[in-house]
MMTF fields as JSON, N, C-alpha, C and O atoms, coordinates in Angstrom:
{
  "mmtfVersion": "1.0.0",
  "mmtfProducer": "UNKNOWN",
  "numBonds": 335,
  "numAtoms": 336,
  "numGroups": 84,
  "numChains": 1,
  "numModels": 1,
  "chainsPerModel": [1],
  "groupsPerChain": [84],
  "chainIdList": ["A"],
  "bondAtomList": [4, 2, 8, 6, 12, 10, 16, 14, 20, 18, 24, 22, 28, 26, 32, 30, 36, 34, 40, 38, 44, 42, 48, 46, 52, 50, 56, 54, 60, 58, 64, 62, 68, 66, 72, 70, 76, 74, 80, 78, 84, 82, 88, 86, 92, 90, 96, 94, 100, 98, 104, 102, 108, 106, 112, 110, 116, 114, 120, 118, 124, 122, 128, 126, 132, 130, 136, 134, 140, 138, 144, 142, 148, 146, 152, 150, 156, 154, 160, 158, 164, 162, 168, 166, 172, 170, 176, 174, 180, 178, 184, 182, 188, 186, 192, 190, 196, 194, 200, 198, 204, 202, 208, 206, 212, 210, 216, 214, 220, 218, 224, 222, 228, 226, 232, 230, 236, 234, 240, 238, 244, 242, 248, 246, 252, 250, 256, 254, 260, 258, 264, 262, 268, 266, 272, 270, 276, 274, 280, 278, 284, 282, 288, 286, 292, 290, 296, 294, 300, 298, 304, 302, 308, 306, 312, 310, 316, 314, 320, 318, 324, 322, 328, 326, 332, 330],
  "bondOrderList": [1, 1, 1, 1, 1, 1, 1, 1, 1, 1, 1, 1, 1, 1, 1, 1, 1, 1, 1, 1, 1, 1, 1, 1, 1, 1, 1, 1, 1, 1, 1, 1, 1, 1, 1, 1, 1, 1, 1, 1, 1, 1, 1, 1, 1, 1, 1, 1, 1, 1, 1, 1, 1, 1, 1, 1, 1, 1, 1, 1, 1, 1, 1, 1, 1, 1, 1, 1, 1, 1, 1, 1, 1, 1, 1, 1, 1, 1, 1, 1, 1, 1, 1],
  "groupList": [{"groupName": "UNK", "atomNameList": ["N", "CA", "C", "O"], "elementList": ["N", "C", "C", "O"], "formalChargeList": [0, 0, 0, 0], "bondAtomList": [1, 0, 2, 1, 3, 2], "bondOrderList": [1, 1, 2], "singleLetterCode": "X", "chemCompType": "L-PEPTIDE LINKING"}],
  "groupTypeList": [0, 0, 0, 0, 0, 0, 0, 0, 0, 0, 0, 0, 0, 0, 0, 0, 0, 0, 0, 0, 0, 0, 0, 0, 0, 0, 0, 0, 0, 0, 0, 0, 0, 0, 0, 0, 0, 0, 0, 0, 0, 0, 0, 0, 0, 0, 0, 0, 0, 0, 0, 0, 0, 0, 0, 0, 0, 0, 0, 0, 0, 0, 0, 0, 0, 0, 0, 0, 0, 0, 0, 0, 0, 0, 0, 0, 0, 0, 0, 0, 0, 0, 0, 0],
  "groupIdList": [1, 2, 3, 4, 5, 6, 7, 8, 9, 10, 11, 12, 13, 14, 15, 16, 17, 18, 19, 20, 21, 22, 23, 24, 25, 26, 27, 28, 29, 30, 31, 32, 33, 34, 35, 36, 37, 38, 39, 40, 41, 42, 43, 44, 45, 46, 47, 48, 49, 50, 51, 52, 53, 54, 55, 56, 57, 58, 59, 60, 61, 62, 63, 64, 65, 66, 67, 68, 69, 70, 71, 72, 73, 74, 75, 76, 77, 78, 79, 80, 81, 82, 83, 84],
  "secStructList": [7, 4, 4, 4, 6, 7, 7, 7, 7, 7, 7, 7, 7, 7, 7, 6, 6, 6, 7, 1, 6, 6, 6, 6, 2, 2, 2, 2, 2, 2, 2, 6, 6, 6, 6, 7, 7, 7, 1, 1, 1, 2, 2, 2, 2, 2, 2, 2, 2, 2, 2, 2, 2, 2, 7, 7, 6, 6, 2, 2, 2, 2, 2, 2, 2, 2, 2, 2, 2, 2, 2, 2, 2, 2, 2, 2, 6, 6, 6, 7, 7, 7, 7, 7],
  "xCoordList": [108.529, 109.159, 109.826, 109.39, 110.511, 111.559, 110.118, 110.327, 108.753, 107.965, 107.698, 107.356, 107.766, 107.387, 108.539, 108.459, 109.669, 111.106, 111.846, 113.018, 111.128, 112.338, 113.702, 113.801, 114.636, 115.711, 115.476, 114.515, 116.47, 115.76, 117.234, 117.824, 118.162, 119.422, 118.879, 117.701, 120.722, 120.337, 119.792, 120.06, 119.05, 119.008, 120.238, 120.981, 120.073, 121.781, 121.712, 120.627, 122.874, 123.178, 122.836, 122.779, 122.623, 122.189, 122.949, 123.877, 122.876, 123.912, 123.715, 122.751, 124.301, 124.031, 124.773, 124.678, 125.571, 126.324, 124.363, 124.062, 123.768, 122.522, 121.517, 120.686, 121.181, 120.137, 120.356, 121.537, 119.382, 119.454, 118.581, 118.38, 118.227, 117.827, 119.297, 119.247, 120.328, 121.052, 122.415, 123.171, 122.714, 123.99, 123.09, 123.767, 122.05, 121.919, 120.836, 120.941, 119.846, 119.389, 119.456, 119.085, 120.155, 120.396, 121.846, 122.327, 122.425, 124.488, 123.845, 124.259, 122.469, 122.086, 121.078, 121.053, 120.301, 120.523, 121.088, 120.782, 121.944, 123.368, 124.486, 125.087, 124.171, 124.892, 124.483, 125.009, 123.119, 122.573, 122.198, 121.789, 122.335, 122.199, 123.895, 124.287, 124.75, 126.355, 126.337, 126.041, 126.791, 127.487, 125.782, 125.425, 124.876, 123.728, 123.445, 123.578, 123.021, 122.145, 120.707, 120.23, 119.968, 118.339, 118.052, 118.719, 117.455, 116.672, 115.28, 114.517, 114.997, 113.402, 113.248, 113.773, 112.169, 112.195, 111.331, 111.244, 110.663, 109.813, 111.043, 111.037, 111.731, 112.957, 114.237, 115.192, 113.85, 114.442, 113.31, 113.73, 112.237, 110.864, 110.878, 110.731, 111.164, 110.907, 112.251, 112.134, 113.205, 114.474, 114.256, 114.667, 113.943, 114.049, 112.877, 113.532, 111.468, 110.828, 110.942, 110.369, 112.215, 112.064, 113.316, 113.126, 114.303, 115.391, 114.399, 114.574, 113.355, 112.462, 111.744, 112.06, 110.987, 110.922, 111.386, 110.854, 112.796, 113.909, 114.495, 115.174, 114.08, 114.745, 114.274, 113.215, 115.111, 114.688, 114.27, 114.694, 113.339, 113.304, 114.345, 113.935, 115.074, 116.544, 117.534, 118.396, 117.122, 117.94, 117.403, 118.137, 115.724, 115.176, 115.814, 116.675, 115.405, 116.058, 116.868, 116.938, 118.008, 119.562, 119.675, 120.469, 119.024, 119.261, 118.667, 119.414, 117.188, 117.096, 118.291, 119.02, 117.985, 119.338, 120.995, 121.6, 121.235, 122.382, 122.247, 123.213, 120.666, 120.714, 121.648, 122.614, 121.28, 121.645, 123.298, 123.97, 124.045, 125.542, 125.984, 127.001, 125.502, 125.691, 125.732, 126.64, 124.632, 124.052, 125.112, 125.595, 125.47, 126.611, 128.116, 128.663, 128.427, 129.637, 129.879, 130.846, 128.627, 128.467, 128.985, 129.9, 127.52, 127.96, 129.486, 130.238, 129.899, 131.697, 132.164, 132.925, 132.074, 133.365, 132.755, 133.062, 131.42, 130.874, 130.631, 130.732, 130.24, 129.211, 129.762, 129.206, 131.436, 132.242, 131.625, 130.856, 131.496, 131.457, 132.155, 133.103, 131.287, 131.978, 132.749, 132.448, 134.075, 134.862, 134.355, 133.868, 134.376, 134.11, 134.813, 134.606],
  "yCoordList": [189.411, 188.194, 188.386, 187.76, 188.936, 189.812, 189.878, 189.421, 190.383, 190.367, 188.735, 188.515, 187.494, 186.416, 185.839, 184.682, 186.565, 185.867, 185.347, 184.969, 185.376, 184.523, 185.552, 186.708, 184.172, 185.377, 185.656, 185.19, 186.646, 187.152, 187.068, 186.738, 187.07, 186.877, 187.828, 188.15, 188.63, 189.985, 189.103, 187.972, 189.988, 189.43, 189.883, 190.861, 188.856, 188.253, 189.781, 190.194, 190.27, 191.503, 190.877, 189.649, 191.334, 190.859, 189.99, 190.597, 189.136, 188.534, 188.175, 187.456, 188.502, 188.218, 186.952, 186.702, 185.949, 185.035, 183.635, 182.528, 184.535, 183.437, 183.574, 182.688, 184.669, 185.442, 184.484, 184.15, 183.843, 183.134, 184.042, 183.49, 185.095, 186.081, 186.888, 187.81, 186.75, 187.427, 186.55, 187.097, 185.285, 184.497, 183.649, 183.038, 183.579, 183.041, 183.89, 183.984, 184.306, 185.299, 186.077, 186.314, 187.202, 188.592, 188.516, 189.309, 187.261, 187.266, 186.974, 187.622, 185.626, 185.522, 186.659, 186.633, 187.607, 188.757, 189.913, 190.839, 189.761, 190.752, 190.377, 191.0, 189.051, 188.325, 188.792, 189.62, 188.196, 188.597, 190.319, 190.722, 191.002, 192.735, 192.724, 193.89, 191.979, 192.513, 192.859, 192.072, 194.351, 194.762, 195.026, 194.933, 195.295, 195.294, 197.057, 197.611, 197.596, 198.92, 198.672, 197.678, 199.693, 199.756, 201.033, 201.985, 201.212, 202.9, 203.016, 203.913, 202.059, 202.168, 201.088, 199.977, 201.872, 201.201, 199.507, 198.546, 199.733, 198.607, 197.772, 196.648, 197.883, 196.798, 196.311, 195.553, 197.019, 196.378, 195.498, 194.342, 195.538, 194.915, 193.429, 192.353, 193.827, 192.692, 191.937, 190.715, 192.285, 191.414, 190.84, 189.693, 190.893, 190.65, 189.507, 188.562, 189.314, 188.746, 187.607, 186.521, 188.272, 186.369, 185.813, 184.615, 186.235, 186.312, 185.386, 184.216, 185.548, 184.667, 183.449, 182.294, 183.612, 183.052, 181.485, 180.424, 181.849, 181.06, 180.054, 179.046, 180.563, 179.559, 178.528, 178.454, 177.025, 175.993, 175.872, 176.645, 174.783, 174.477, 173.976, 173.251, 173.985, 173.072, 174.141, 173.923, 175.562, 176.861, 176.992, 176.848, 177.355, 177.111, 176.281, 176.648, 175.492, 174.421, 174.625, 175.099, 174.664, 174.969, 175.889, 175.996, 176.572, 177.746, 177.285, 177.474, 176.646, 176.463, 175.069, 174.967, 174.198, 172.855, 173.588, 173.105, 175.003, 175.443, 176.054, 176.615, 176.027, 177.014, 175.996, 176.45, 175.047, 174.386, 174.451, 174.962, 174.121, 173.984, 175.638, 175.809, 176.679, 178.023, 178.508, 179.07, 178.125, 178.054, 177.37, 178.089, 176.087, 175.133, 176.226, 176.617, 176.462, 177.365, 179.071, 179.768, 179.205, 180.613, 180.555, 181.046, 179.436, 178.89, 178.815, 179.768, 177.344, 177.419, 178.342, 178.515, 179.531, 180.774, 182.021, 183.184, 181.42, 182.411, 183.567, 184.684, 183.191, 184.457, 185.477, 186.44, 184.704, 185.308, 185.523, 184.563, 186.154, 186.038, 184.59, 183.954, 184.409, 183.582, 183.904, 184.839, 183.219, 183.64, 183.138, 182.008, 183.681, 183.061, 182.609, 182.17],
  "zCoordList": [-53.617, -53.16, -51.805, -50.839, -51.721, -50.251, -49.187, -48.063, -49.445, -48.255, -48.049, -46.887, -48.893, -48.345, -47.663, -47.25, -47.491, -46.906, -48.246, -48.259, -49.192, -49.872, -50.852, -51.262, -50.869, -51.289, -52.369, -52.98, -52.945, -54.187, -55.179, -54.15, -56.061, -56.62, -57.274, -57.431, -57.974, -58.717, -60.05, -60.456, -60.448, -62.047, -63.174, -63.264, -63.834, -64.276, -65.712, -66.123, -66.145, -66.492, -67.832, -67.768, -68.887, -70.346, -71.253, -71.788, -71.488, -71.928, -73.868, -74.13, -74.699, -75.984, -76.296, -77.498, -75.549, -75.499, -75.329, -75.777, -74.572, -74.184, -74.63, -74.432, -75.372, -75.886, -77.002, -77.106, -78.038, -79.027, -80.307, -81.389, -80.116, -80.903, -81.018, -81.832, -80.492, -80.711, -81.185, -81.989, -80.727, -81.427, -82.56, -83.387, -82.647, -83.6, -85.363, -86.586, -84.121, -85.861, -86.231, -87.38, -85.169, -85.736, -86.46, -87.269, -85.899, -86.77, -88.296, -89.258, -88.494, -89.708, -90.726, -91.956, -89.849, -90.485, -90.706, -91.458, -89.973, -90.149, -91.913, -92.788, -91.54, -92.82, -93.655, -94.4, -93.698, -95.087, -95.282, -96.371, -94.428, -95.018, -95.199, -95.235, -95.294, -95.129, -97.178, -98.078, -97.264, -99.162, -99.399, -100.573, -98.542, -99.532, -99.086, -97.995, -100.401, -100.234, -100.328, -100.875, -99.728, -99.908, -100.642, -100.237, -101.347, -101.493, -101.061, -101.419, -100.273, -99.603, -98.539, -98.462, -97.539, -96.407, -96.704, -95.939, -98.481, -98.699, -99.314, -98.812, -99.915, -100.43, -99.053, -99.217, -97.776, -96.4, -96.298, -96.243, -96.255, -95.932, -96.496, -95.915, -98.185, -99.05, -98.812, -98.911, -98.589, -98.344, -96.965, -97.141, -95.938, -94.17, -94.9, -95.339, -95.147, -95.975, -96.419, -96.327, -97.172, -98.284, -97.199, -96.985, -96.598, -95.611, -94.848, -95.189, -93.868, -93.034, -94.032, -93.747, -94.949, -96.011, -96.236, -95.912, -97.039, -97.12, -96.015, -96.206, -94.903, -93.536, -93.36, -92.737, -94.011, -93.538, -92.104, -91.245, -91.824, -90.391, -89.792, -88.885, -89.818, -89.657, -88.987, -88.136, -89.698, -88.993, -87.738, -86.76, -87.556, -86.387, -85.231, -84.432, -85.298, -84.407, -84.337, -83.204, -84.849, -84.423, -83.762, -82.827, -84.078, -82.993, -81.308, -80.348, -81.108, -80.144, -79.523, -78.537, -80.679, -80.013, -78.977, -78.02, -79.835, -79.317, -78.157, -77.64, -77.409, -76.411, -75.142, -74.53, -75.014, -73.63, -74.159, -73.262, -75.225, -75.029, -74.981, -74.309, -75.472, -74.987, -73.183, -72.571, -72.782, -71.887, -70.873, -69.998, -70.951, -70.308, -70.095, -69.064, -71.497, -71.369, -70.789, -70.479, -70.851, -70.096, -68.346, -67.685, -68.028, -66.437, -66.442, -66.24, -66.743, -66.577, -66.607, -65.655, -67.631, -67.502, -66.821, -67.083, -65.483, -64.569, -65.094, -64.587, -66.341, -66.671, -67.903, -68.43, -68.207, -69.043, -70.475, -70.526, -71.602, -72.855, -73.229, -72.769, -74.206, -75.5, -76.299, -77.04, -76.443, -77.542, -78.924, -78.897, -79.957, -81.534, -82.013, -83.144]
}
């Protein structure tokens, strides 16, 4: 890009506040592994599974619907984290 003249902005540092794999489905599989034991890597398998399974379409979407008001509040606090 820099050889056609144009400018180039740093690319923005990682943010898990915007990442929607990260405020929204990894907090919901974090939830659901929260008090649980495994004794095999196939009963993590079969739980993550019915865990995807189980997800109305309604979780989906929410998660993408929340990207733009995530997204909005990031800008305003220039890039700050989200408080919970």
């Amino acid at each position: 890009l820099l050889e056609f003249g144009w400018d180039v902005p740093p690319h923005p540092p990682y943010s898990p506040d915007i990442a929607p794999s990260d405020f929204h489905l990894f907090r919901s599989v974090r939830n659901s592994l929260s008090g649980k034991n495994f004794n095999s890597l196939i009963d993590i398998k079969n739980h993550l599974e019915e865990f995807f399974a189980e997800k109305p379409k309604k979780f989906w979407e929410n998660g993408i619907f929340q990207l733009r008001e995530r997204w909005t509040k990031v800008v305003k606090q220039n890039g700050a984290y989200i408080r919970q």
